[in-house]
C-alpha positions as CSV (number, residue, x, y, z in Angstrom):
1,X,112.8,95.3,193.4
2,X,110.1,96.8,191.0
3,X,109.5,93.4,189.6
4,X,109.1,92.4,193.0
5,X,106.7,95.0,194.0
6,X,105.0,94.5,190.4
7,X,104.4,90.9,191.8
8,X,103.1,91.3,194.9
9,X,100.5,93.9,193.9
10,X,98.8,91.5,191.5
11,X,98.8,89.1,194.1
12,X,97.2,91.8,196.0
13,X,94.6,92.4,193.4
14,X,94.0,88.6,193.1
15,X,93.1,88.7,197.1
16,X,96.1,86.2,197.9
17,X,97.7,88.7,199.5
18,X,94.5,89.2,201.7
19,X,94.5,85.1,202.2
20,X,97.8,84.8,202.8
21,X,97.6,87.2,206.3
22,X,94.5,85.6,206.9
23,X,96.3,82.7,207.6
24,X,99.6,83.8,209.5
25,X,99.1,82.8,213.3
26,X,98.4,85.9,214.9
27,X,98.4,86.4,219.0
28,X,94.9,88.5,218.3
29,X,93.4,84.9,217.5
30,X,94.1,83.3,220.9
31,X,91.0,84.7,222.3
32,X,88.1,84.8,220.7
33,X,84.7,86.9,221.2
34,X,81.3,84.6,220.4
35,X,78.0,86.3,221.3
36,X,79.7,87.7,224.4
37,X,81.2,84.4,225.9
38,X,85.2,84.5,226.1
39,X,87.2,81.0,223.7
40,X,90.5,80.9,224.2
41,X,92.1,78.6,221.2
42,X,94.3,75.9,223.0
43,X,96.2,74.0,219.8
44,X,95.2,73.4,216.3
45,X,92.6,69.7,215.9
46,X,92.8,69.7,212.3
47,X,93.1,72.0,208.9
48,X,92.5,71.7,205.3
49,X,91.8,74.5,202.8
50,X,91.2,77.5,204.6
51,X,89.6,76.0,207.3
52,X,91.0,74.9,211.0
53,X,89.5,73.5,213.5
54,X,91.1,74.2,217.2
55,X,90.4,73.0,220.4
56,X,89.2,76.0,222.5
57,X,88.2,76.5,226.2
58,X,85.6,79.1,227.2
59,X,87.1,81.6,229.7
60,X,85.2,82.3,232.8
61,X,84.4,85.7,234.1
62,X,82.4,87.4,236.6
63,X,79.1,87.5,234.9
64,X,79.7,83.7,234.2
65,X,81.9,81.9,237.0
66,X,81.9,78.2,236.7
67,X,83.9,75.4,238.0
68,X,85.3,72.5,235.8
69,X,86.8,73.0,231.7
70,X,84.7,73.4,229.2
71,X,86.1,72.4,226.1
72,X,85.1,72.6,222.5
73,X,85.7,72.8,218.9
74,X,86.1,76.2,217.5
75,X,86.5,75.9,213.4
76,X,87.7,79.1,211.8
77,X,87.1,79.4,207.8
78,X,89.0,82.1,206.7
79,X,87.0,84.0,203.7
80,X,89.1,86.4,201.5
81,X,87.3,86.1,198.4
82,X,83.1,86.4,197.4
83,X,82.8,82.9,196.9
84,X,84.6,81.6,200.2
85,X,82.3,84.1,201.6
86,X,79.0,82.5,200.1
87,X,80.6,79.2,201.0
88,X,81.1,79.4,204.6
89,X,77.7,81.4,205.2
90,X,76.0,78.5,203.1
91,X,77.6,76.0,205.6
92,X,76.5,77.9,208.7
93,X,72.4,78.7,207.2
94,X,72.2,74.6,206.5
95,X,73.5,73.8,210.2
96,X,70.8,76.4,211.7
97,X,68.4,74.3,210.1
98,X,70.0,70.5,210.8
99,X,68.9,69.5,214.6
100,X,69.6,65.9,215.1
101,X,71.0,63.7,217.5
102,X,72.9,61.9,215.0
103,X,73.9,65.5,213.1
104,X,76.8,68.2,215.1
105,X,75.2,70.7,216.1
106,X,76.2,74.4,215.8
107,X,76.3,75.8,218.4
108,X,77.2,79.5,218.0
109,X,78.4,81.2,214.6
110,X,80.2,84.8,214.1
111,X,81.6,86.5,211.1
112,X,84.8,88.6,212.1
113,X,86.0,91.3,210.0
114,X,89.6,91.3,210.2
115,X,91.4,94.8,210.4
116,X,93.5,96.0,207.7
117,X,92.8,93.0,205.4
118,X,89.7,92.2,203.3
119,X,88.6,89.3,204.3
120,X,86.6,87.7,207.1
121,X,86.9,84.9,209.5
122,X,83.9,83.0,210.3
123,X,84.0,81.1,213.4
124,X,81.7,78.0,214.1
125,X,81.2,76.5,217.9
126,X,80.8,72.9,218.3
127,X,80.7,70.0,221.1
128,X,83.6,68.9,221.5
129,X,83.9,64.5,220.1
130,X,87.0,63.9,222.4
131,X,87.5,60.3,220.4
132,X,87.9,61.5,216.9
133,X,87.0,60.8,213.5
134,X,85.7,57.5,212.4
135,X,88.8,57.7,210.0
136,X,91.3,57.6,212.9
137,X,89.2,55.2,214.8
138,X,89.9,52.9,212.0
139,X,93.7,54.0,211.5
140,X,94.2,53.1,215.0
141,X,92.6,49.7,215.0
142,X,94.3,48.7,211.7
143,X,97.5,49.3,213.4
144,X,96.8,47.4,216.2
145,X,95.2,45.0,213.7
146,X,92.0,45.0,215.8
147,X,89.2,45.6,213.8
148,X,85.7,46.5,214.6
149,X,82.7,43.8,215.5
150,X,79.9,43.3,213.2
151,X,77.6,44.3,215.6
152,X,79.9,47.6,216.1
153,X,80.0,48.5,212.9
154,X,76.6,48.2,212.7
155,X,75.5,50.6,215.6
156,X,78.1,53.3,214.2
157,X,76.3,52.8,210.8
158,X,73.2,52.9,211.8
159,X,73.6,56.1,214.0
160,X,74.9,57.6,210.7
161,X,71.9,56.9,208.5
162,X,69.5,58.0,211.1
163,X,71.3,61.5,210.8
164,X,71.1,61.2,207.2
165,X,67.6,60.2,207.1
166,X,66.5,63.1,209.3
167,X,68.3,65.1,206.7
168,X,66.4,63.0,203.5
169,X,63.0,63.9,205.6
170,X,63.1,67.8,205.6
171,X,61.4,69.9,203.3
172,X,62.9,70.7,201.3
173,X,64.6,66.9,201.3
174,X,68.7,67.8,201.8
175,X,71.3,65.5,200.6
176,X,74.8,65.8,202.4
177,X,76.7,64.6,199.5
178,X,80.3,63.9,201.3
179,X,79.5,61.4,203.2
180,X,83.0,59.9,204.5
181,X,84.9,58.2,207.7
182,X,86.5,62.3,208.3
183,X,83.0,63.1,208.4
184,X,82.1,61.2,211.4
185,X,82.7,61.8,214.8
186,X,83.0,59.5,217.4
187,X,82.6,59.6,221.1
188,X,82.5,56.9,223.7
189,X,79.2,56.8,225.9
190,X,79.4,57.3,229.1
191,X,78.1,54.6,231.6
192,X,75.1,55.9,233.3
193,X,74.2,54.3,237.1
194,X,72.2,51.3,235.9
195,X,75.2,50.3,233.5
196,X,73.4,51.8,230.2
197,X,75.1,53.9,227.8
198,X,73.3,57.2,226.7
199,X,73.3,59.4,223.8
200,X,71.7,62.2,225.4
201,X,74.1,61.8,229.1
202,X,76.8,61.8,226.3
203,X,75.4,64.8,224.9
204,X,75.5,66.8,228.1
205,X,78.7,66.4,228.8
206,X,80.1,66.7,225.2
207,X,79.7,70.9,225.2
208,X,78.6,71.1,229.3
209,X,75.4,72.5,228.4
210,X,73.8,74.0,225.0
211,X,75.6,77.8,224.9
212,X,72.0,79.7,226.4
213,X,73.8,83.1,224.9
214,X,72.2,80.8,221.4
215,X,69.5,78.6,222.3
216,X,69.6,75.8,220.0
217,X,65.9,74.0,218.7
218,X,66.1,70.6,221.0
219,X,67.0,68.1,219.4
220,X,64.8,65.0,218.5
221,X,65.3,61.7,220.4
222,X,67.8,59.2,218.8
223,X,66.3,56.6,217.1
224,X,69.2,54.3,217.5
225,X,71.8,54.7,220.6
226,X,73.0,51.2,220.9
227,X,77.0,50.3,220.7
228,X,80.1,51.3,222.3
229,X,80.1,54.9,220.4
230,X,77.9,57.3,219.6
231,X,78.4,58.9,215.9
232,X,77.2,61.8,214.4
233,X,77.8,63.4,210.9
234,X,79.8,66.5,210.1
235,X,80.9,69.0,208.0
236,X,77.8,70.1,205.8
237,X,79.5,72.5,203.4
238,X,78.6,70.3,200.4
239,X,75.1,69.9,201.6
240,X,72.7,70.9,198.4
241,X,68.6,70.4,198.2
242,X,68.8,66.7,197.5
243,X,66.5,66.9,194.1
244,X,68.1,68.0,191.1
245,X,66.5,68.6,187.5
246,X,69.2,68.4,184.7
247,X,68.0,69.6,181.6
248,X,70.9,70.6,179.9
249,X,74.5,69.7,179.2
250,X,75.6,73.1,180.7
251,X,73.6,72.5,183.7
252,X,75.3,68.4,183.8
253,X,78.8,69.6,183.2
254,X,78.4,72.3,186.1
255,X,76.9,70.0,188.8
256,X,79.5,67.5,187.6
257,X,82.1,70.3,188.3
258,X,80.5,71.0,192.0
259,X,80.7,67.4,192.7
260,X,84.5,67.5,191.5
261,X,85.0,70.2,193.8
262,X,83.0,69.6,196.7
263,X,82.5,65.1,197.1
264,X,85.3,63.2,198.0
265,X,86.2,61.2,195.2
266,X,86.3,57.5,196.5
267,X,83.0,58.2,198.3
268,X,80.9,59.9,195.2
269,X,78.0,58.2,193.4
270,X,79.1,57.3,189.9
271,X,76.1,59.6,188.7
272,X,78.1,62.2,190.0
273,X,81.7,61.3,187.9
274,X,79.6,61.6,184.5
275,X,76.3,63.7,185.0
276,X,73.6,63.1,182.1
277,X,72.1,66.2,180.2
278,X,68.6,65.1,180.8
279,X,67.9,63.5,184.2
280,X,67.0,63.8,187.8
281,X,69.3,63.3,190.8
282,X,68.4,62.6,194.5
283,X,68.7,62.0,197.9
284,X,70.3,58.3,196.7
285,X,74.0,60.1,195.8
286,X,74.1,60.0,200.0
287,X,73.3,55.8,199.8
288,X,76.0,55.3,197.6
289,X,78.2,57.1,199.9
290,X,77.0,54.8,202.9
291,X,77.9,51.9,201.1
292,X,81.0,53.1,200.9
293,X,81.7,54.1,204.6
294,X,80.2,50.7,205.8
295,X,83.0,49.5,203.8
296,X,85.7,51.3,205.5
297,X,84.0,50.3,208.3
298,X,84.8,46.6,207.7
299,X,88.3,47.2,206.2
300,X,89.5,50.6,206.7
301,X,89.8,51.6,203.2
302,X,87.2,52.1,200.4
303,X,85.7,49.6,197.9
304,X,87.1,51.7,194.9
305,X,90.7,52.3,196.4
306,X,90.9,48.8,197.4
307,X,89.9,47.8,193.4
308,X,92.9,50.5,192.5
309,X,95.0,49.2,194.6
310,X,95.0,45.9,192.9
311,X,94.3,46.6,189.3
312,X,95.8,50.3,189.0
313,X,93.3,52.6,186.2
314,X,90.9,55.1,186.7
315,X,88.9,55.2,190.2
316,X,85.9,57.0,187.9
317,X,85.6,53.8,185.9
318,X,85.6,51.7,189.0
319,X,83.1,53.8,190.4
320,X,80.7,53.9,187.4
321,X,81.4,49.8,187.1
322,X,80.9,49.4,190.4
323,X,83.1,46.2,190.7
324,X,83.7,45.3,194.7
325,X,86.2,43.2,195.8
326,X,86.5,41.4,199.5
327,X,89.6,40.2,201.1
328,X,90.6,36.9,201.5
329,X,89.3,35.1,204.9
330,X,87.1,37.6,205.5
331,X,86.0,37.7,208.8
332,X,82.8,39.6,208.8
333,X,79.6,37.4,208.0
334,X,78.3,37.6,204.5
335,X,75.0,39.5,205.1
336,X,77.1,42.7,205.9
337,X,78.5,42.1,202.7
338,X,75.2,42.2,200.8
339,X,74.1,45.1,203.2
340,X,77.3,46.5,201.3
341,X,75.9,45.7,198.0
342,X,72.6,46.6,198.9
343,X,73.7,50.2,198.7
344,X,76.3,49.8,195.9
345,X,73.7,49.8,193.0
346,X,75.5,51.4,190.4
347,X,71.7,52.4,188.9
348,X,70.6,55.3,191.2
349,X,66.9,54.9,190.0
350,X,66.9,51.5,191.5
351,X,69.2,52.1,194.3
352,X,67.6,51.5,198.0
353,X,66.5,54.8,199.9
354,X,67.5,55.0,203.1
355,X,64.6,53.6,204.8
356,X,65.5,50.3,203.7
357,X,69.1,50.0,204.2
358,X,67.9,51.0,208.0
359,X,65.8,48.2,207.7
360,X,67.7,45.6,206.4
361,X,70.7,46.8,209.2
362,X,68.4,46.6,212.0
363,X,67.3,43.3,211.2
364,X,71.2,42.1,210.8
365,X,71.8,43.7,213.8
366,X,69.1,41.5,215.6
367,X,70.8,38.6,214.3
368,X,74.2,39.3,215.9
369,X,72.8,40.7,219.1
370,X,69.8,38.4,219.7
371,X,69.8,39.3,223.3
372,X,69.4,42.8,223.2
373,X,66.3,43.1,221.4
């Protein structure tokens, strides 16, 4: 028993303890309290870490009596230690400045104390993508072994770089840096009355209305709002200023260690695996990533987990070689497999901003859709 007791007050020191309460369900968290509007959590979307993401409803009351649901995503990070706390109020300051069709928008933030525990729970308010991720978009159509069209995968892809490029054009320039199909969210557009699909109808009805208890900056037009879905990029916890001086091999080994920690592996630019004492990274490591996730688009895997897949070794060294592969009878046309390679270029000083993979995807896209433009 006093070993026991021994054991669980280190753990206390150690703040796991703290953690560990943090994440026990607790009836306290069915409702929660946002800038004086009433959530109350419905079931748990998704988790990882010490974050969750629940489907919430807002609870009407006198002051604000409405008709109809209105549903959202409510994501929770849970913050017992100083650097979860830096983490998640790094997350929310970069969404206060992102707004974007083509990026989620915040909606409303809090930080909760929780009593008796120290730690905090931030909470983050979001429309609410009833289709999903791009990754289960894909998981569902692989199953059913109906893939995406060419000229599908090229609207979704294009909606994704227009978000990125709005984020490559602030300044300071911001590079997302985990750029991957969970990172996408997907909803279908809704038919207006002349037949057209629209982003900003779609928009409406995704959150019922910008919260007005937080006013958000309006968002600029879409640029692209063509295809079945519209996309928009998530989850911006990894996002970093998107220029870099190295000039060191502490400073290399420690943004090498944040990229270990923070980019998804089979997404990362190989300048990332193997950082170089003396040079400058950009907004490029986000290219890289979209030549990936145009990728999955087409096959519902990565490039570099497809080449492990068949050849076994180290996904690093496929990354920094940069060898694709392509399935047999391919049925996608070959110029969305240069578009690919186009954004693959294992050099990042030579690798295509993304301007120009826009460009060269819009003029692809005209080829498959001549009628439309």
């Amino acid at each position: 028993m006093q070993v026991l007791s021994s054991f669980t007050a280190c753990l206390s020191g150690w703040g796991i303890i703290d953690t560990l309460r943090l994440c026990l369900p607790s009836a306290a968290l069915e409702t929660v309290e946002l800038n004086g509007r009433q959530f109350r959590i419905v079931r748990l979307l998704a988790e990882g870490g010490y974050s969750f993401v629940y489907l919430a409803q807002e609870v009407p009351h006198q002051e604000r009596p409405y008709s109809g649901r209105r549903e959202f995503a409510l994501k929770k990070v849970l913050a017992a230690t100083g650097d979860a706390h830096q983490q998640a109020q790094h997350e929310i300051a970069i969404m206060e400045k992102l707004h974007h069709c083509n990026l989620l928008p915040l909606l409303v933030s809090a930080r909760v104390p929780v009593d008796g525990i120290r730690g905090t729970a931030f909470y983050m308010l979001f429309p609410l993508y009833q289709d999903g991720s791009l990754a289960e978009e894909l998981e569902r159509r692989s199953r059913a072994n109906s893939w995406l069209p060419a000229a599908e995968v090229l609207h979704i892809f294009l909606q994704v770089c227009c978000g990125v490029s709005a984020m490559h054009s602030m300044r300071p320039a911001l590079a997302h840096r985990d750029i991957k199909p969970h990172n996408v969210l997907l909803q279908r557009r809704r038919p207006l009355i002349d037949g057209s699909c629209g982003t900003l109808e779609l928009q409406r009805r995704a959150s019922d209305a910008e919260l007005d208890a937080q006013p958000l900056q309006e968002a600029t037009a879409c640029e692209h709002e063509g295809g079945e879905f519209a996309a928009v990029l998530m989850d911006f916890g990894s996002t970093l200023p998107a220029i870099v001086h190295v000039n060191s091999r502490q400073e290399a080994l420690a943004l090498q260690e944040e990229a270990e920690a923070h980019c998804t592996a089979p997404y990362k630019a190989p300048e990332l695996f193997d950082v170089a004492s003396h040079c400058t990274l950009d907004e490029r490591v986000d290219v890289w990533s979209l030549g990936c996730l145009l990728y999955f688009m087409m096959y519902a895997i990565s490039p570099f987990e497809r080449v492990l897949n068949e050849a076994g070794g180290s996904l690093a060294l496929a990354v920094i070689n940069g060898n694709v592969t392509w399935p047999k009878n391919d049925s996608y046309p070959e110029q969305l497999r240069k578009l690919v390679l186009f954004c693959l270029n294992t050099n990042p000083s030579e690798r295509p901003h993304v301007a120009s993979v826009m460009h060269k995807a819009q003029s692809l896209l005209r080829q498959l859709e001549p009628l439309s433009s």
